[in-house]
N, C-alpha and C positions, 0 to 999 in steps of 0.2 A: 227280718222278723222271724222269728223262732214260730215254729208249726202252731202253736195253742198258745201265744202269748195272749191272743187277747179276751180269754175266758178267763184269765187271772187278772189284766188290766180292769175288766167290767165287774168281776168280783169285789177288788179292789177298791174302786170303783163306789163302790158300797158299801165300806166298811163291813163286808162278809166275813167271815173266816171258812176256811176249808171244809170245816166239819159242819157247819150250815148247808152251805152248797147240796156236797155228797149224802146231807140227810135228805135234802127234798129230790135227789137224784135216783135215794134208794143204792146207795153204793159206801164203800165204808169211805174214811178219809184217804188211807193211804192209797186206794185206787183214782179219786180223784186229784192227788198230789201228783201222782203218774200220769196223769190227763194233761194237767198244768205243765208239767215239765217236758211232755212228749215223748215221756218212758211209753207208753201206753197209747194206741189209736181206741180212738171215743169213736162207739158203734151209735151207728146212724140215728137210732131212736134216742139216744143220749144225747146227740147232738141238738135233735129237735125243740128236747127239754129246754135244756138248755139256751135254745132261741127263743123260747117262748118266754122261759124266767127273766131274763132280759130283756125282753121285747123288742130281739131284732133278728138277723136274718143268719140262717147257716151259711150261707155265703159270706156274711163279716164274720162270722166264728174263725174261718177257715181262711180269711184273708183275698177273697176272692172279688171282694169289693170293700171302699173305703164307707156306703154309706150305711151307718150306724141305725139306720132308724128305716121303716118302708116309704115314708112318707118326706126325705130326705130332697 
């Protein structure tokens, strides 16, 4: 699994586009494209967001566990 595949799977996911994301992120598109593809490490409090918008854990951001949800 590639570093940040699965902030683009849960995007995805969503029928998001990039340029959604990075507006509720507060970051332009092309830095969140870099997020996605692991040009770029996503600083902590961006990661948080990002758990949140999702409603799941920095730990599944980051691949550190399989379970997608807290409540899992």
């Amino acid at each position: 699994m590639k570093k940040y595949e699965r902030i683009r799977n849960l995007r995805e996911d969503k029928d998001l586009t990039q340029e959604a994301v990075a507006a509720y992120l507060h970051v332009s598109q092309r830095t969140y494209s870099r997020y996605e593809n692991g040009e770029r490490s996503i600083p902590t409090e961006t990661l948080i967001m990002l758990a949140d918008f999702h409603n799941t854990s920095v730990d599944y951001l980051l691949g550190r566990t399989d379970k997608i949800h807290f409540l899992d």
